[in-house]
C-alpha positions as CSV (number, residue, x, y, z in Angstrom):
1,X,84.3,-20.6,-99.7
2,X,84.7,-23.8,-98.3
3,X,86.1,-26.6,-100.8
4,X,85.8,-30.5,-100.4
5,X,88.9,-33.0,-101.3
6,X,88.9,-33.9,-104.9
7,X,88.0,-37.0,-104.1
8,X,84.2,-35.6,-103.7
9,X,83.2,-34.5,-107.1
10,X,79.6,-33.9,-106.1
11,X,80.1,-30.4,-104.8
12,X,78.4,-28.1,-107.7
13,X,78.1,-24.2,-107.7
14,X,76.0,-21.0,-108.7
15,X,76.3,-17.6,-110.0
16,X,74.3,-15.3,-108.4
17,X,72.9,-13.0,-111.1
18,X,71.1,-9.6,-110.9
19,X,68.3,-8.9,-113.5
20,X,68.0,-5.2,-115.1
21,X,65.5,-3.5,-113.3
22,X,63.5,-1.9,-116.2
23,X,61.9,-3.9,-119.3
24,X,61.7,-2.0,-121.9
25,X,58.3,-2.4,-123.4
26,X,58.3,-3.8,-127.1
27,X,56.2,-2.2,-129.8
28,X,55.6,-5.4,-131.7
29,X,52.5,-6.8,-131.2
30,X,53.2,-10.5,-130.6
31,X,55.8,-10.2,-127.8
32,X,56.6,-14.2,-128.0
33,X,57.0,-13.8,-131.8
34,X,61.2,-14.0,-130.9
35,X,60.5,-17.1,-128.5
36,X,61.9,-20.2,-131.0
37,X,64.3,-17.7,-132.3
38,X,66.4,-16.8,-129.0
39,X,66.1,-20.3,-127.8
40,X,67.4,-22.2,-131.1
41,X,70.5,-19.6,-131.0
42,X,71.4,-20.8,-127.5
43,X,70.6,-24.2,-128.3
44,X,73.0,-23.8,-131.2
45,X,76.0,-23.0,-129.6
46,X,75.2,-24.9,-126.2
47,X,73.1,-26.9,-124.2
48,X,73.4,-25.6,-120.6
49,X,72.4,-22.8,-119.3
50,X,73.9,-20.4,-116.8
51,X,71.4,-18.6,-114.1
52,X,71.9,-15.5,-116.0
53,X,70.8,-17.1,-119.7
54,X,67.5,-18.4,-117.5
55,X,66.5,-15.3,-116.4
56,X,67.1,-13.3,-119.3
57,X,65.2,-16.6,-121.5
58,X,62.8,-15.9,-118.9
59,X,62.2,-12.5,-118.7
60,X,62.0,-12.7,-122.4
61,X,59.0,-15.4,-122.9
62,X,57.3,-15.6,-119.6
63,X,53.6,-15.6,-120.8
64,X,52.9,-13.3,-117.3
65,X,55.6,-10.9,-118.1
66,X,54.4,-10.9,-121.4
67,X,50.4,-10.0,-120.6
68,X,51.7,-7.6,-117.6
69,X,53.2,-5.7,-120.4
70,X,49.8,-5.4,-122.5
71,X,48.6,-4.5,-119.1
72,X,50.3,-1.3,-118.9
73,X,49.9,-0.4,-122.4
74,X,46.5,-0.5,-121.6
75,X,46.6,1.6,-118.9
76,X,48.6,4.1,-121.1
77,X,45.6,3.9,-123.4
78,X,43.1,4.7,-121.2
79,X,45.3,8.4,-119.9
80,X,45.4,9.0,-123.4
81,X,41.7,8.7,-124.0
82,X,41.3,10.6,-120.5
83,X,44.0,13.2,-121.4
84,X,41.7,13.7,-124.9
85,X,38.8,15.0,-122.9
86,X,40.6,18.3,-122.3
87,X,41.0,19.3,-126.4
88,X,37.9,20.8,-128.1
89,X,35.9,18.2,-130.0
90,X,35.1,18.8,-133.5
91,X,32.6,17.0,-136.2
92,X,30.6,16.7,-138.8
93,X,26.7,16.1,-137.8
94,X,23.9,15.1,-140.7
95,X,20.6,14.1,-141.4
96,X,17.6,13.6,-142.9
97,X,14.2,14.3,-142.0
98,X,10.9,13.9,-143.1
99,X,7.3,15.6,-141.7
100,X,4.3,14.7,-141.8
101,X,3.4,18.3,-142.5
102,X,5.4,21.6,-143.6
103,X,7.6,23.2,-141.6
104,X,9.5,26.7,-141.3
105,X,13.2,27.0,-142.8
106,X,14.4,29.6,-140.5
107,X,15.6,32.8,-143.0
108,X,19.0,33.7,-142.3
109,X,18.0,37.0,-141.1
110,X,14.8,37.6,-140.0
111,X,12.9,41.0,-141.6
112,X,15.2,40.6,-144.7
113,X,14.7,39.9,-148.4
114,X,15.0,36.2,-148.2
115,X,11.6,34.8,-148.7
116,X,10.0,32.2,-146.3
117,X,10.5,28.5,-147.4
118,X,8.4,25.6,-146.3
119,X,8.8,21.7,-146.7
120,X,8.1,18.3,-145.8
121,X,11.9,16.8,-146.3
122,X,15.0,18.5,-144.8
123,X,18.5,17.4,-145.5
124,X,20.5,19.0,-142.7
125,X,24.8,19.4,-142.1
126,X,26.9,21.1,-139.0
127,X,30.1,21.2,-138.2
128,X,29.7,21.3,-134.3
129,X,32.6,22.5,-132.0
130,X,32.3,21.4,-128.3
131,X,34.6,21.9,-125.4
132,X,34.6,21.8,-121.5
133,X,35.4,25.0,-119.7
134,X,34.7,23.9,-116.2
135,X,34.4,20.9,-114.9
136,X,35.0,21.4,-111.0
137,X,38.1,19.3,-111.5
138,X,36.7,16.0,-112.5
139,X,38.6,15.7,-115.8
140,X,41.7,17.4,-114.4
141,X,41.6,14.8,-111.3
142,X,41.0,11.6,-114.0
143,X,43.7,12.4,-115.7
144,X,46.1,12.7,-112.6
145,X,44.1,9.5,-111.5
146,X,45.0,8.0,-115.1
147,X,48.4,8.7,-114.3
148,X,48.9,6.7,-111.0
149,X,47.6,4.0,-113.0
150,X,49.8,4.1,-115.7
151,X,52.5,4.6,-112.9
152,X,51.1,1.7,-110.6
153,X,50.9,-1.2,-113.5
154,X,54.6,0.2,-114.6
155,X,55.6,-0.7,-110.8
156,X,53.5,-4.0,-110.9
157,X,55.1,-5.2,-113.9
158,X,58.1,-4.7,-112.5
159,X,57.6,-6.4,-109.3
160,X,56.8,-9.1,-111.5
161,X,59.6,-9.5,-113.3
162,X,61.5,-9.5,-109.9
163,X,59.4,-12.5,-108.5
164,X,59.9,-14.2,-111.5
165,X,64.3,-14.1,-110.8
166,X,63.3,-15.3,-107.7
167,X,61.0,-18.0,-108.7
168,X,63.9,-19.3,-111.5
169,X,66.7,-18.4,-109.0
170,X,65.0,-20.5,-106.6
171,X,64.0,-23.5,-109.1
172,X,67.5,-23.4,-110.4
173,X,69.7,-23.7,-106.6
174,X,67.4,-26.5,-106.0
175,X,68.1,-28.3,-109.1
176,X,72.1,-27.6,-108.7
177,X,70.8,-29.0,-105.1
178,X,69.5,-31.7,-106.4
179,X,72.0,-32.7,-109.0
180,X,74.2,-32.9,-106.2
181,X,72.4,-35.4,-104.1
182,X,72.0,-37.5,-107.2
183,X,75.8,-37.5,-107.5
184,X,76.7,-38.4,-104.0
185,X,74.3,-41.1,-104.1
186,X,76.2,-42.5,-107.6
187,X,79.3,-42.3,-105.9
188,X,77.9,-44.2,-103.0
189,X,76.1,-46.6,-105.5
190,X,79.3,-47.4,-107.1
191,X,81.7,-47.7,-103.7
192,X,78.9,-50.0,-102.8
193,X,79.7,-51.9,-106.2
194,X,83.2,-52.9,-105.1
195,X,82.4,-53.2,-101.9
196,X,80.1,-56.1,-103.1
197,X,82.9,-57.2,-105.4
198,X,85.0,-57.7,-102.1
199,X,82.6,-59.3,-100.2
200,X,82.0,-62.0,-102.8
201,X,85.7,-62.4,-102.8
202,X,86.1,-63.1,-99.3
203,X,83.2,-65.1,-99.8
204,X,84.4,-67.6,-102.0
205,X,87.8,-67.6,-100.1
206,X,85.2,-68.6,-96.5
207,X,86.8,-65.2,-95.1
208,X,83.1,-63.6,-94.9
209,X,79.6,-65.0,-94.1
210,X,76.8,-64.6,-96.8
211,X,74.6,-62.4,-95.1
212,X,76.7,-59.8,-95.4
213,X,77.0,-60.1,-99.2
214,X,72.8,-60.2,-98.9
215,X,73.4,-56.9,-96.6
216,X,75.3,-55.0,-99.3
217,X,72.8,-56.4,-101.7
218,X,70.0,-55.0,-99.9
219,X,71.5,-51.5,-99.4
220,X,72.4,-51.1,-103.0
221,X,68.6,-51.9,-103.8
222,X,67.8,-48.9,-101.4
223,X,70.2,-46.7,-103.1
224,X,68.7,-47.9,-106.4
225,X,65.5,-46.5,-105.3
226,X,66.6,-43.1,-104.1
227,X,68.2,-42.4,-107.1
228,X,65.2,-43.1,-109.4
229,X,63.3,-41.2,-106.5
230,X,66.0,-38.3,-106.6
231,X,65.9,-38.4,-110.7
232,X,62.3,-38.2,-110.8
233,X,62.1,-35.4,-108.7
234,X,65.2,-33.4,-110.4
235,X,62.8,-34.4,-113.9
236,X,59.9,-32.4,-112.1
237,X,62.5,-29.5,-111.4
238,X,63.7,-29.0,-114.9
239,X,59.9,-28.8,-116.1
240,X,58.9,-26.0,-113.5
241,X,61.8,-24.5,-114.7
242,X,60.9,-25.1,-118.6
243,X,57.6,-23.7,-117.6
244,X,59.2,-19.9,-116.0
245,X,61.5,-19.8,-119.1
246,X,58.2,-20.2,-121.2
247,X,59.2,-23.2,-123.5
248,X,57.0,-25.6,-125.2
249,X,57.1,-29.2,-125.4
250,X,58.3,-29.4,-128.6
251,X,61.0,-26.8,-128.1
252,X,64.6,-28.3,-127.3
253,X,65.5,-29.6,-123.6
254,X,68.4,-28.0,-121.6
255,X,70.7,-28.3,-119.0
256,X,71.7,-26.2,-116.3
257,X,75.5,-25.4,-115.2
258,X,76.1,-23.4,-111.9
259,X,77.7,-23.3,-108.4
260,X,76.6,-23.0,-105.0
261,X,78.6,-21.0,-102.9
262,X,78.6,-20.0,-99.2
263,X,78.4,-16.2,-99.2
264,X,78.1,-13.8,-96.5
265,X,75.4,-11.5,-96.6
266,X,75.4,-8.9,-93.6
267,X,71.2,-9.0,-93.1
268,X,69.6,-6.1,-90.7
269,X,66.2,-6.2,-90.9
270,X,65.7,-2.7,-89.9
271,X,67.4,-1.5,-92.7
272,X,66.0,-4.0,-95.0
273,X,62.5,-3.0,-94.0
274,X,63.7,0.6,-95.0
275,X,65.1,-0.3,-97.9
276,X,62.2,-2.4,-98.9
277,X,59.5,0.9,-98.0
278,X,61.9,2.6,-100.6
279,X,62.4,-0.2,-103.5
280,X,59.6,-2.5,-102.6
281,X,57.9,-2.4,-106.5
282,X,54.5,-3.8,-105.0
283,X,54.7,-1.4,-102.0
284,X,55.1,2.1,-104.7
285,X,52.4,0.1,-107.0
286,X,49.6,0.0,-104.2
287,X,50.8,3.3,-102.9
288,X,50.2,4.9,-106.5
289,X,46.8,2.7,-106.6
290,X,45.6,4.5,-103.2
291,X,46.8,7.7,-105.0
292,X,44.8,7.3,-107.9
293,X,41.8,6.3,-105.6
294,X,42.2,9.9,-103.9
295,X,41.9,11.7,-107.4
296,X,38.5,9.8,-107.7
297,X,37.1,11.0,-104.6
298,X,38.2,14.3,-105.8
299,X,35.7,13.6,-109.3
300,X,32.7,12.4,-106.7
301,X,32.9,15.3,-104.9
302,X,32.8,17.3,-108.0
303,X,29.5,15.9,-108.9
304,X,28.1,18.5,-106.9
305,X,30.0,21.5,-108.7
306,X,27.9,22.7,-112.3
307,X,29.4,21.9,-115.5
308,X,30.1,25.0,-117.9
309,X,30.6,23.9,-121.6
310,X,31.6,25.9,-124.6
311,X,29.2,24.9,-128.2
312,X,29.5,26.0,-131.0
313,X,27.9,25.1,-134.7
314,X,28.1,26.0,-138.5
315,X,25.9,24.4,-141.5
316,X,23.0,24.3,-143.7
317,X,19.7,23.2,-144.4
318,X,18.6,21.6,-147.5
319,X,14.9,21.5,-148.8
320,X,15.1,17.8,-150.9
321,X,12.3,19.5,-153.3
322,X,13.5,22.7,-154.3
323,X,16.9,22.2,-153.9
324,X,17.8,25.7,-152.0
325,X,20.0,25.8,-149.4
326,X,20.0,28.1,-146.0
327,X,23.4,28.6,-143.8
328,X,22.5,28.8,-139.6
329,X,25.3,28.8,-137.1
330,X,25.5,29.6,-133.4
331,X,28.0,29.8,-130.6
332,X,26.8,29.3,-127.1
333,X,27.9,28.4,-123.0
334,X,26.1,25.8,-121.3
335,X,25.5,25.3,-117.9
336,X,24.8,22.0,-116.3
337,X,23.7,22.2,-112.7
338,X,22.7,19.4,-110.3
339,X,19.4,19.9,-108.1
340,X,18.4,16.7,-107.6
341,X,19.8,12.8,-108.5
342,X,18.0,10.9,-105.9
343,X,21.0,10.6,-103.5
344,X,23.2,9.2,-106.5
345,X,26.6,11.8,-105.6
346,X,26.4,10.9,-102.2
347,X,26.3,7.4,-102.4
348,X,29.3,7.9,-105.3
349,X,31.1,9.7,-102.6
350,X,30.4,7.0,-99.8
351,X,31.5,4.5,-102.2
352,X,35.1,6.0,-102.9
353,X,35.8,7.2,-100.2
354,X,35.2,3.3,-98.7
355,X,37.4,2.1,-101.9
356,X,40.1,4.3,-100.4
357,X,40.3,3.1,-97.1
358,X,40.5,-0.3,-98.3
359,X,43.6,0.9,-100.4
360,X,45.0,2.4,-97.2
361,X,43.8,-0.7,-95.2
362,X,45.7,-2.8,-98.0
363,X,49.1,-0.4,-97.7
364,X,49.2,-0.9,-93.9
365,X,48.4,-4.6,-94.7
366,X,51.3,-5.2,-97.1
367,X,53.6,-3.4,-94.7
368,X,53.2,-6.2,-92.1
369,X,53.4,-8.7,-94.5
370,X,57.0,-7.0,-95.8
371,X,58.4,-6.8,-92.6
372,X,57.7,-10.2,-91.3
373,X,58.9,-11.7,-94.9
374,X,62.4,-10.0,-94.2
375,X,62.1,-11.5,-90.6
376,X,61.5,-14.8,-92.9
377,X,64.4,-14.6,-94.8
378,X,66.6,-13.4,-92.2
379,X,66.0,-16.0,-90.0
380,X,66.6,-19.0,-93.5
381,X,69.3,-17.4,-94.0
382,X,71.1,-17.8,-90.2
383,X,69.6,-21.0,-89.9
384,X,70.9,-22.6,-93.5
385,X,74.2,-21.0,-92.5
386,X,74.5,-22.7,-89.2
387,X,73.3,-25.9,-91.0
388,X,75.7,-25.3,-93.3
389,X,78.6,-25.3,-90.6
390,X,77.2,-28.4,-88.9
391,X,76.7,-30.3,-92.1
392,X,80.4,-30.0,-93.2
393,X,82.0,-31.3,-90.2
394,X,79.5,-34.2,-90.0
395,X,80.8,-35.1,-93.7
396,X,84.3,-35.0,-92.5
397,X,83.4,-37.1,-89.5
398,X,81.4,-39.7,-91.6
399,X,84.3,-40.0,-94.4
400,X,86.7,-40.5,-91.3
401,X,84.2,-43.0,-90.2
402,X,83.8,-45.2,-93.0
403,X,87.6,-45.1,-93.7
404,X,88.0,-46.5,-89.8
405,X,85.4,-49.0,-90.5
406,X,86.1,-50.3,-94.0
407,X,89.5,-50.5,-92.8
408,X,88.5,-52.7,-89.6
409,X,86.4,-55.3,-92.2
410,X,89.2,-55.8,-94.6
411,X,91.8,-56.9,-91.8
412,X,88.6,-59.1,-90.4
413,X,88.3,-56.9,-87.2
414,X,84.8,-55.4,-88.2
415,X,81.0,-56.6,-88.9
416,X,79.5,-55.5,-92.7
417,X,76.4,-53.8,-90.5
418,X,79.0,-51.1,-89.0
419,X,80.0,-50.6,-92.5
420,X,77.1,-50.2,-94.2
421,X,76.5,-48.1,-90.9
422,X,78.8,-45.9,-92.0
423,X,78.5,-45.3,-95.6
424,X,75.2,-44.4,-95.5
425,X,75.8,-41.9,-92.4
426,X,78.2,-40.1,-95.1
427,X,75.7,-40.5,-97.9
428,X,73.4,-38.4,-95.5
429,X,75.3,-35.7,-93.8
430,X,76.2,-35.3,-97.7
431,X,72.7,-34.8,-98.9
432,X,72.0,-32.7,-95.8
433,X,74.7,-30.6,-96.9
434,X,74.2,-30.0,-100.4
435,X,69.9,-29.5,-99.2
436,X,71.3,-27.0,-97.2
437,X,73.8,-25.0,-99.5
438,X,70.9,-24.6,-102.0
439,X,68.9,-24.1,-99.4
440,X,70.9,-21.1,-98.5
441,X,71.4,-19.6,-102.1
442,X,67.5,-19.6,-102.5
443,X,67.3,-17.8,-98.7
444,X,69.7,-15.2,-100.2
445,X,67.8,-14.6,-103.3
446,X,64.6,-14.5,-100.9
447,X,66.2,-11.7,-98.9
448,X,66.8,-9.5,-102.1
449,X,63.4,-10.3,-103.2
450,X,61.8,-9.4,-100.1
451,X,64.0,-5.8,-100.3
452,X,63.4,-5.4,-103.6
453,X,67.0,-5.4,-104.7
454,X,67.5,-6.0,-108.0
């Protein structure tokens, strides 16, 4: 890592931090309840935070991590409720009935003793058994369809959770960015200071002219208003980054404390774009999604297939008037078979089947889209790291420059404009160079995202 003298305190750094790659799932049923908790505790003992304490605070309370995991509890849900299907159902049926004129209670065995019974009001109670036998596969296919849901939001969520390290990864090398700049330009706001203390002096002792104490004059104005421009933007920063870590307004402010640091990072894309195909959370949750679509072709297709059902039933029968009872039962196998819907199983089958190559179409789409964001990233990261290079030599240059220059107007050999010249070519190959350290952190942290490294 390269290291500036220690008379350039403006050179800050960052900690490149990995998140866990699973979130375990809470059972509670407020998952921000914790929120104020974890975030007086760290406010407690300190006020900055590290890259690691952001993206754990964030990973914690990000309202979008937070309803991504409701998400896939639903989708557990729903296989349960689908998984049900394939257990017998069992209840209790009742009624009451009234006719306009008598009817039949059957006897419970027809040629027998028991004597026919006839009412008007019959008070009826089953216990009813139902179960499917055969299906043609639809319930076996949405419950393996279920399943690649279940499996595609888990993926989902976690892609998530990796874009949202990025997004705070990102937010926080731009504010150590932009802390930076901010610091360079108080350091040149206050080496302008004495400079204008100088110049008065010579001024007073008729060694300078007063246009160049109006010179220094004007560029300390313009410094003036770059800071309040940098500090307005690095106020912006820390409430993006308030707004990842999922604090409210009233909730206490913090700092950040990092280091940006010049690592190498060997960057193939074709490996990256195989690693990607292999860790690429999105990539397995759309290719579980265009699973799950299959398996629902499978169930349209099956409309055609009959439907064989086992029913069964045990009760009595009530007449309200005289109070006697009769038991009937029966156990039978349905049969359900399709002749004629008006065209409505083909057109279910045209429809899924064009749901599924849109899910295909999608896969292919989001293929492209991975391989040119490694190209992306790739090419940040060789360009950063080449401005990088060329922005740290023009710092040393300008800082030689300046010295040559101030050097030249004290011993009356040099103009103020060369001067002023100078200092602010430093104060920009400086802001260039922290712009482009951060620059290069976030193009790392892009690569890993784009991979799907975590």
């Amino acid at each position: 890592m390269r290291k500036f003298k220690k008379s350039m305190p403006f050179l800050i750094g960052a900690i490149l931090v990995s998140a866990s790659p699973f979130y375990a799932i809470a059972d509670n049923n407020d998952p921000n309840a914790h929120v104020s908790e974890s975030i007086s505790e760290i406010g407690e003992s300190q006020t900055r935070l590290t890259l690691e304490q952001c993206i754990d605070m964030a990973l914690e309370n990000n309202p979008e991590i937070a309803r991504n995991i409701w998400n896939t509890k639903t989708a557990m849900a729903e296989k349960d409720i689908v998984q049900g299907r394939l257990w017998p159902e069992i209840g209790v049926v009742g009624g009451y009935s009234h006719y306009r004129d008598d009817r039949l209670i059957t006897p419970r065995r027809p040629g027998g003793s028991d004597a026919l019974q006839f009412t008007d009001q019959l008070v009826s109670g089953d216990i009813v058994l139902s179960m499917p036998l055969y299906t043609g596969g639809k319930i076996k296919n949405e419950v393996k369809a279920t399943e690649q849901i279940v499996q595609s939001t888990q993926y989902q969520l976690l892609r998530n959770r990796r874009e949202l390290v990025f997004n705070v990864s990102n937010i926080f090398y731009s504010m150590l960015g932009q802390q930076a700049v901010i610091d360079s330009l108080t350091f040149s706001q206050k080496a302008l200071e004495e400079h204008h203390k100088i110049v008065a002096e010579l001024l007073n002792a008729q060694k300078a002219a007063r246009v160049d104490l109006l010179r220094t004059e004007v560029r300390l104005a313009d410094i003036e208003q770059q800071l309040l421009r940098e500090r307005n933007v690095l106020n912006i920063q820390h409430a993006l980054l308030a707004n990842l870590l999922g604090l409210n307004q009233q909730e206490k402010y913090v700092e950040i404390e990092g280091e940006l640091m010049e690592v190498d990072l060997p960057a193939n894309i074709d490996q990256g774009i195989e690693l990607a195909f292999k860790n690429r959370q999105d990539y397995r949750s759309l290719e579980a999604r265009a699973n799950a679509q299959q398996r629902k072709l499978d169930i349209a297709k099956a409309g055609r297939l009959p439907e064989i059902s086992l029913r069964a039933s045990y009760g009595n029968r009530w007449d309200v008037d005289s109070s006697q009872d009769n038991e009937v039962g029966q156990v039978g196998i349905l049969v359900a078979i399709p002749l004629f819907e008006g065209g409505r199983i083909d057109a279910g089958v045209r429809r899924e089947y064009s749901r599924l190559r849109a899910k295909k179409e999608a896969l292919r789409e989001l293929q492209l889209q991975i391989r040119l964001e490694l190209e992306t990233s790739v090419s940040n990261i060789e360009s950063t790291r080449a401005r990088i290079n060329v922005t740290e030599k023009a710092v040393e240059q300008s800082k030689e420059s300046l010295r040559i220059e101030s050097e030249k107007y004290d011993y009356g050999k040099g103009a103020i404009v060369d001067v002023l010249d100078a200092q602010s070519a430093m104060l920009e190959s400086q802001k260039n160079y922290y712009r482009a350290l951060a620059e290069y952190n976030t193009a790392l942290a892009q690569f890993h995202l784009a991979v799907g490294e975590v």
